[in-house]
PDB file of N, CA, C, O and CB in Angstrom:
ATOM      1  N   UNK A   1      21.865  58.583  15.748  1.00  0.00           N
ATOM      2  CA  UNK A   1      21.897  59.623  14.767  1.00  0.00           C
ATOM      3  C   UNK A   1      20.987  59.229  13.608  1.00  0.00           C
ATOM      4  O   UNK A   1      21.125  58.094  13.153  1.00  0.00           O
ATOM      5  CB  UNK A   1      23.336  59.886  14.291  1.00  0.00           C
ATOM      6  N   UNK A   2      19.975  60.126  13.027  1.00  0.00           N
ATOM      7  CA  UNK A   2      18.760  60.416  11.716  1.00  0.00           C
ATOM      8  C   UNK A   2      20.157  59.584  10.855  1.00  0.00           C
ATOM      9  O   UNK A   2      21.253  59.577  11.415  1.00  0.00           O
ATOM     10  CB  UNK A   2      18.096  62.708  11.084  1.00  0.00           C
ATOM     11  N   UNK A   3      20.032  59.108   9.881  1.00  0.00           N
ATOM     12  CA  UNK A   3      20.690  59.038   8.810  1.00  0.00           C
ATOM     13  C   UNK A   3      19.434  58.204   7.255  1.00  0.00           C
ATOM     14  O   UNK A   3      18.894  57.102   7.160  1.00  0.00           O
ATOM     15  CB  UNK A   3      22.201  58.070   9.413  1.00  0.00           C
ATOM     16  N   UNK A   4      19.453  59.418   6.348  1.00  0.00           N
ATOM     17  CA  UNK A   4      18.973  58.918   5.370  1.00  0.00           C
ATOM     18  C   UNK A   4      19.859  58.162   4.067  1.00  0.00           C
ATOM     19  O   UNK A   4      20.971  58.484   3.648  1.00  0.00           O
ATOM     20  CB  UNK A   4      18.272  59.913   5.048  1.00  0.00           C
ATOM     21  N   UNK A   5      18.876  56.949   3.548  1.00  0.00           N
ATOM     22  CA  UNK A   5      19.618  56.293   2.880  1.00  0.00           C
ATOM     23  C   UNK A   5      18.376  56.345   1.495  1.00  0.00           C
ATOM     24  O   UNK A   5      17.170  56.579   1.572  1.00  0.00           O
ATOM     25  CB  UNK A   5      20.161  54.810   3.702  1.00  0.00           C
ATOM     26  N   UNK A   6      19.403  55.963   0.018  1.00  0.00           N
ATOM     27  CA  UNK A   6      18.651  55.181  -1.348  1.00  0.00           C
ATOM     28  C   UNK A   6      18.525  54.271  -1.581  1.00  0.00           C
ATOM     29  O   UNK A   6      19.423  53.647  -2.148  1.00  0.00           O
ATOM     30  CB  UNK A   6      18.910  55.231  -2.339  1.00  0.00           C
ATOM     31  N   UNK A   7      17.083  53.590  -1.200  1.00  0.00           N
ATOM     32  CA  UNK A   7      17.234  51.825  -1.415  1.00  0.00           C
ATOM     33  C   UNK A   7      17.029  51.518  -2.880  1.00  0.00           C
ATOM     34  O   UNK A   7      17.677  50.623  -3.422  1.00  0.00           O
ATOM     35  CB  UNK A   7      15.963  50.834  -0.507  1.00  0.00           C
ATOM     36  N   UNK A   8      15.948  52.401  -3.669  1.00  0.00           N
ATOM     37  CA  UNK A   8      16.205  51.981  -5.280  1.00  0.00           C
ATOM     38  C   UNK A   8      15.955  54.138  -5.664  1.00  0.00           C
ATOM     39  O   UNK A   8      15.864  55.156  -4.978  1.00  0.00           O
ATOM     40  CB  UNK A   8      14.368  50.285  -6.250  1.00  0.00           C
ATOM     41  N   UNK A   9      15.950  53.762  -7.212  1.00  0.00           N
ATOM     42  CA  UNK A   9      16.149  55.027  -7.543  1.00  0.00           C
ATOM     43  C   UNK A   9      15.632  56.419  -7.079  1.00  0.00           C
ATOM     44  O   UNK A   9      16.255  57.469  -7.235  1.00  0.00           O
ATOM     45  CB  UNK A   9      15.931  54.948  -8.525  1.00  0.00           C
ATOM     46  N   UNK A  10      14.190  56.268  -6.381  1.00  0.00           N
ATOM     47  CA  UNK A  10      13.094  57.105  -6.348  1.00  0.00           C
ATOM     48  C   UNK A  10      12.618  57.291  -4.789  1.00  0.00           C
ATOM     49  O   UNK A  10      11.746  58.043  -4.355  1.00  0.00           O
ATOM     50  CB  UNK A  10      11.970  56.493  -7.286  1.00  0.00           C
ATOM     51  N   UNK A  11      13.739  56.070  -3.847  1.00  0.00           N
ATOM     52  CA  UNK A  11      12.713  56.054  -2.897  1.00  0.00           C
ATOM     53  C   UNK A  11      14.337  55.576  -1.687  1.00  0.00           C
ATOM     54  O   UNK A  11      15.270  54.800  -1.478  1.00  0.00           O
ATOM     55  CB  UNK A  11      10.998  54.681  -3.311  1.00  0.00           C
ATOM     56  N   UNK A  12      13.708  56.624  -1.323  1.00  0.00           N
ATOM     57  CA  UNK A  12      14.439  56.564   0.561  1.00  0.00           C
ATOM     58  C   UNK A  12      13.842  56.696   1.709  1.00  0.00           C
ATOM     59  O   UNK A  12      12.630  56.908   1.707  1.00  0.00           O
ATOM     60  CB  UNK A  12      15.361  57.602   0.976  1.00  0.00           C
ATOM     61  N   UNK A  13      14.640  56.590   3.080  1.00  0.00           N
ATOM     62  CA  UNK A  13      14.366  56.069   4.221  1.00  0.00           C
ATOM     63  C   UNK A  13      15.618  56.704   5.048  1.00  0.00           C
ATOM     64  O   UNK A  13      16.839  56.853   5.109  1.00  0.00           O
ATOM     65  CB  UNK A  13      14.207  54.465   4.144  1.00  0.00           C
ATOM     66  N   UNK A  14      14.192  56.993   5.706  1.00  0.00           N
ATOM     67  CA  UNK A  14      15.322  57.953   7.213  1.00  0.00           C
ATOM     68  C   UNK A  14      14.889  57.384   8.665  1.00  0.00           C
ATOM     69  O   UNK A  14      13.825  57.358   9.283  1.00  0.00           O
ATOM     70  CB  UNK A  14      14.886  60.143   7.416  1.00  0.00           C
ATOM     71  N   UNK A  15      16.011  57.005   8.883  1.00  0.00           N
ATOM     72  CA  UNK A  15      16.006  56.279  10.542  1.00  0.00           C
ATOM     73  C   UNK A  15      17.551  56.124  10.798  1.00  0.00           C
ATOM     74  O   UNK A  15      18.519  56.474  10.122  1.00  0.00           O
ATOM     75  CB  UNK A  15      15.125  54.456  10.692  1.00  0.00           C
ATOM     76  N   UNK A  16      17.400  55.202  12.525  1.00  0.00           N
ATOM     77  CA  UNK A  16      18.228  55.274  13.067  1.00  0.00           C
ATOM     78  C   UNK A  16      19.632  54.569  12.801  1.00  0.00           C
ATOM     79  O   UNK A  16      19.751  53.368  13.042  1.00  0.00           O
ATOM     80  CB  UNK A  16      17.727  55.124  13.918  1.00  0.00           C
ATOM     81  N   UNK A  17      20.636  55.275  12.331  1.00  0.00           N
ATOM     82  CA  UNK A  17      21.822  54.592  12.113  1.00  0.00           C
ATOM     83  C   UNK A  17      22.289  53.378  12.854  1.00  0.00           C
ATOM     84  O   UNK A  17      22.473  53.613  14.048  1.00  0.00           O
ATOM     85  CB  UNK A  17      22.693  55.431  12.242  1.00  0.00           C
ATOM     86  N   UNK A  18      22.508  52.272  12.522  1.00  0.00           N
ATOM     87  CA  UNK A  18      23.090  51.187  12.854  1.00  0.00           C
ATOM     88  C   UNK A  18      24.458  50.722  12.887  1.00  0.00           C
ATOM     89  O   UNK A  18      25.160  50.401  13.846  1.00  0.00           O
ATOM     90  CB  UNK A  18      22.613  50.569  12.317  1.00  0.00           C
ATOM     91  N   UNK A  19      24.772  50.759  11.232  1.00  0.00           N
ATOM     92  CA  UNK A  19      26.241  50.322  10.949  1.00  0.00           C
ATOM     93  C   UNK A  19      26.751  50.612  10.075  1.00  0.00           C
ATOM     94  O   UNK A  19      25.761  51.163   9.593  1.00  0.00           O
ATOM     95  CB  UNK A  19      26.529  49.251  10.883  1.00  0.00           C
ATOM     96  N   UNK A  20      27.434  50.749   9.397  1.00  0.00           N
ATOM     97  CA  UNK A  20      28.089  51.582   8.299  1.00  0.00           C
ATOM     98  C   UNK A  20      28.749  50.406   7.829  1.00  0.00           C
ATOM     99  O   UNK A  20      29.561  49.985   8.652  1.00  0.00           O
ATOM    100  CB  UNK A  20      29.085  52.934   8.700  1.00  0.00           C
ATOM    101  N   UNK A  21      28.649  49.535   6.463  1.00  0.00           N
ATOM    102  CA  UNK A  21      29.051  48.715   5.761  1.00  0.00           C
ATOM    103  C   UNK A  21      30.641  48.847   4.900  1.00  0.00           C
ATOM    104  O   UNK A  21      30.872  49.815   4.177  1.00  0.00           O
ATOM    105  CB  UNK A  21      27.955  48.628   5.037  1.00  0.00           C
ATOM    106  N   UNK A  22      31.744  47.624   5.132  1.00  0.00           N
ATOM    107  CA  UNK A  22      33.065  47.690   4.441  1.00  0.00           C
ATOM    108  C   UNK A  22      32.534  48.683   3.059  1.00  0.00           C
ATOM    109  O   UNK A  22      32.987  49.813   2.879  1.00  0.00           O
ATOM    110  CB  UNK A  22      33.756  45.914   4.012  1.00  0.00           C
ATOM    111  N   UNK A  23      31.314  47.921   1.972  1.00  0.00           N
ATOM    112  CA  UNK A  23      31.468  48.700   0.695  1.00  0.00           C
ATOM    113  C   UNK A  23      30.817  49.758   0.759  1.00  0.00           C
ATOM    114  O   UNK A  23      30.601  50.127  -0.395  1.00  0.00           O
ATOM    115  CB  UNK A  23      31.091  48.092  -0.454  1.00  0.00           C
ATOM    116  N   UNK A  24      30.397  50.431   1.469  1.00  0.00           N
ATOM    117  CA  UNK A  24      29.758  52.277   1.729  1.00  0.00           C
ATOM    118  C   UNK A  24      28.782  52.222   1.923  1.00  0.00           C
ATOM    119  O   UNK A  24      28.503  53.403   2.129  1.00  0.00           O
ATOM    120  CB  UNK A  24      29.704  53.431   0.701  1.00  0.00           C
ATOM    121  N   UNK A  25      27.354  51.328   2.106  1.00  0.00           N
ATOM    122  CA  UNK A  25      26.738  51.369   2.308  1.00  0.00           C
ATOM    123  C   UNK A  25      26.085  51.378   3.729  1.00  0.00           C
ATOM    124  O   UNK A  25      26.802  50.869   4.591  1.00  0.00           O
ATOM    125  CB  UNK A  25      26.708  50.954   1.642  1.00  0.00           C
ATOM    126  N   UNK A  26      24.896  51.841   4.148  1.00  0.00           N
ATOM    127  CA  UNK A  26      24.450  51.822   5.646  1.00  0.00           C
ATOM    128  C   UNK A  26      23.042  51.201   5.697  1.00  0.00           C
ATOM    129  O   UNK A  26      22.045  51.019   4.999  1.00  0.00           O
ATOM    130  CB  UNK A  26      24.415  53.363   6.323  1.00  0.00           C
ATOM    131  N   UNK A  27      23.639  50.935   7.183  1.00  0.00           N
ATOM    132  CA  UNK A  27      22.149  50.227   7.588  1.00  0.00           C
ATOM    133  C   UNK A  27      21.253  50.943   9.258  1.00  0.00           C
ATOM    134  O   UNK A  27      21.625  50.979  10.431  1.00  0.00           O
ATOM    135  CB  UNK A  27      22.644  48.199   7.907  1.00  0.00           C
ATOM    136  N   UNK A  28      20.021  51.395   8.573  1.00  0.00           N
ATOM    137  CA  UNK A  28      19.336  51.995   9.300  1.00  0.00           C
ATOM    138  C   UNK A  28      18.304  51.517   9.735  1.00  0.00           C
ATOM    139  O   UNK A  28      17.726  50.736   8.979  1.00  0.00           O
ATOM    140  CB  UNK A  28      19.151  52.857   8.926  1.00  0.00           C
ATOM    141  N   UNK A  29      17.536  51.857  11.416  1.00  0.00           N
ATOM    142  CA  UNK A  29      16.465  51.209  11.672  1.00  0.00           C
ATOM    143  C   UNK A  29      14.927  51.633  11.406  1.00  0.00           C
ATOM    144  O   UNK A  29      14.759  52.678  12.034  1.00  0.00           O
ATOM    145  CB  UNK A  29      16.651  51.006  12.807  1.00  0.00           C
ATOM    146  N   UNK A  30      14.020  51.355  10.903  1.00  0.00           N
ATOM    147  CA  UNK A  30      12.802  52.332  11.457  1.00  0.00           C
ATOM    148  C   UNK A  30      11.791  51.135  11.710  1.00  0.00           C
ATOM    149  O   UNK A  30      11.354  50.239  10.987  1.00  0.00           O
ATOM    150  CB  UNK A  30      12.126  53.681  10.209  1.00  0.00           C
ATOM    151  N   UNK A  31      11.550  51.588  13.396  1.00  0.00           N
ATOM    152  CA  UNK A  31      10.706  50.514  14.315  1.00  0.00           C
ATOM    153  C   UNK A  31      11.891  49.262  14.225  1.00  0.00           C
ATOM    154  O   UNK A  31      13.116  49.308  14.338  1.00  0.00           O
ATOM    155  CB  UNK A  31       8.859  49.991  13.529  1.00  0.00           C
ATOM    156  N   UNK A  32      10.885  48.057  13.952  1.00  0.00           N
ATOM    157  CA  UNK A  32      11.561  46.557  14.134  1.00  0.00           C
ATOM    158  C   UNK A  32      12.066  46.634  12.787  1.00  0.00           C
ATOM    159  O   UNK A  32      12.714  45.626  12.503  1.00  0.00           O
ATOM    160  CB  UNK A  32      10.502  45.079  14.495  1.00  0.00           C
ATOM    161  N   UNK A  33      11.996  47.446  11.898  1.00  0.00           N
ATOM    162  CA  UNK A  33      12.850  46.662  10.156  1.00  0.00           C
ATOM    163  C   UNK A  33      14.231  47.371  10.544  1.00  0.00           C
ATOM    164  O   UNK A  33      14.414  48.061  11.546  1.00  0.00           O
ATOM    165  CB  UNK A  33      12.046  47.430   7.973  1.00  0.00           C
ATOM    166  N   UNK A  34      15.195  47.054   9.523  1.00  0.00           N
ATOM    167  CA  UNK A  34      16.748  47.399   8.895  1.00  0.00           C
ATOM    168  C   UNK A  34      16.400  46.914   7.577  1.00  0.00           C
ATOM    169  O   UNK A  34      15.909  45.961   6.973  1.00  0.00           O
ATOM    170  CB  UNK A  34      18.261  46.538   9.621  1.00  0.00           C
ATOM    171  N   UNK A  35      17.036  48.349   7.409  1.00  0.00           N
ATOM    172  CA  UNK A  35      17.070  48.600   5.367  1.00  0.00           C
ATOM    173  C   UNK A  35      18.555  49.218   5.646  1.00  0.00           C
ATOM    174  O   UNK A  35      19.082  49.920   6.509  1.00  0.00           O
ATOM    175  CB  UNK A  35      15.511  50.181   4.262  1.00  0.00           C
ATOM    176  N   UNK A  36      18.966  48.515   4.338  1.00  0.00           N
ATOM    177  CA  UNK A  36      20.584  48.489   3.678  1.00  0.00           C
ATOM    178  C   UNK A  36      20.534  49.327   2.837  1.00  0.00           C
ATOM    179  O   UNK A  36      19.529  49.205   2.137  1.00  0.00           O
ATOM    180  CB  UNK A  36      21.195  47.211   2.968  1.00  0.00           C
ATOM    181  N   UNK A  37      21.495  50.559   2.441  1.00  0.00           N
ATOM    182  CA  UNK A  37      21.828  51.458   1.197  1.00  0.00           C
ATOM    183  C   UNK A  37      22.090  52.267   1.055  1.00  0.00           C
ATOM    184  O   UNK A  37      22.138  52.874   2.125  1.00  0.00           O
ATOM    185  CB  UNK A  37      21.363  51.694   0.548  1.00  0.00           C
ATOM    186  N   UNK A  38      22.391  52.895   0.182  1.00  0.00           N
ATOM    187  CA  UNK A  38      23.045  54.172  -0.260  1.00  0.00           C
ATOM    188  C   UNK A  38      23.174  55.435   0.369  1.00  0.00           C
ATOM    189  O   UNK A  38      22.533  56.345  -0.156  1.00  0.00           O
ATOM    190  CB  UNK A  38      22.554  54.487  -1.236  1.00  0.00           C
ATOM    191  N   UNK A  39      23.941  55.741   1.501  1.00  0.00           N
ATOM    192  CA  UNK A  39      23.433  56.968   2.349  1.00  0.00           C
ATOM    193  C   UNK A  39      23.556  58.359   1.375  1.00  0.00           C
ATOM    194  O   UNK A  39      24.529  58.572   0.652  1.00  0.00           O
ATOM    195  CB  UNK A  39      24.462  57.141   3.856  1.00  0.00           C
ATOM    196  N   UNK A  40      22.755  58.975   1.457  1.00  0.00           N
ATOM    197  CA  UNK A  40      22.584  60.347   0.859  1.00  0.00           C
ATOM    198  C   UNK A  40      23.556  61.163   1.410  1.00  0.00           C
ATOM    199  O   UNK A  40      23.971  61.084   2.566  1.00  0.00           O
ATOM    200  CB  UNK A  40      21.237  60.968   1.079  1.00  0.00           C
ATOM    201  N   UNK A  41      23.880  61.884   0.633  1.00  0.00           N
ATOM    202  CA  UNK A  41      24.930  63.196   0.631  1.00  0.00           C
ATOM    203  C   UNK A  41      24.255  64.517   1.647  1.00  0.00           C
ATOM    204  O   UNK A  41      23.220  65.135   1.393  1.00  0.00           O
ATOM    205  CB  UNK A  41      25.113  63.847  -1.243  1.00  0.00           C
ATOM    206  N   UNK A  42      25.081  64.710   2.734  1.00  0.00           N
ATOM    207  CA  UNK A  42      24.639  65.514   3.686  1.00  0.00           C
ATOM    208  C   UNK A  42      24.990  67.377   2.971  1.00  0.00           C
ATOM    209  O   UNK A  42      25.755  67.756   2.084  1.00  0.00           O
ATOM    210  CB  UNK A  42      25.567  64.953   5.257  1.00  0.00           C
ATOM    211  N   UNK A  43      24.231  67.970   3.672  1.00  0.00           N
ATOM    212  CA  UNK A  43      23.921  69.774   3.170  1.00  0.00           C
ATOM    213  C   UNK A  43      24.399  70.386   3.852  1.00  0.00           C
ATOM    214  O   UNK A  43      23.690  70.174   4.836  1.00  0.00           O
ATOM    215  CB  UNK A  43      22.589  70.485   3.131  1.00  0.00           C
ATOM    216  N   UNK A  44      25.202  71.134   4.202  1.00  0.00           N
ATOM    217  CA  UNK A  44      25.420  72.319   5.372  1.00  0.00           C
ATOM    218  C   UNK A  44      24.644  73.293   4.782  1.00  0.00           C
ATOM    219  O   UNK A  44      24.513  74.390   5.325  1.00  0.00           O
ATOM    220  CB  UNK A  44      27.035  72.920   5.696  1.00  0.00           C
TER     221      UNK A  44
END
């Protein structure tokens, strides 16, 4: 599953969900990296 995340104030990253962290945070893939953070608030 797409899941976008906030790594600092201005700047996010959308890739493949990994793991969903004890303190709320997620970790997503794009290619060979994983970036940790803030998942964004989803829209219907």
């Amino acid at each position: 599953m797409l899941r976008t995340i906030t790594i600092e104030n201005h700047v996010q990253i959308q890739g493949l969900l990994v793991r969903t962290l004890d303190n709320g945070k997620v970790v997503v893939s794009v290619g060979d990296r994983e970036f940790e953070g803030k998942p964004v608030a989803r829209h219907n």
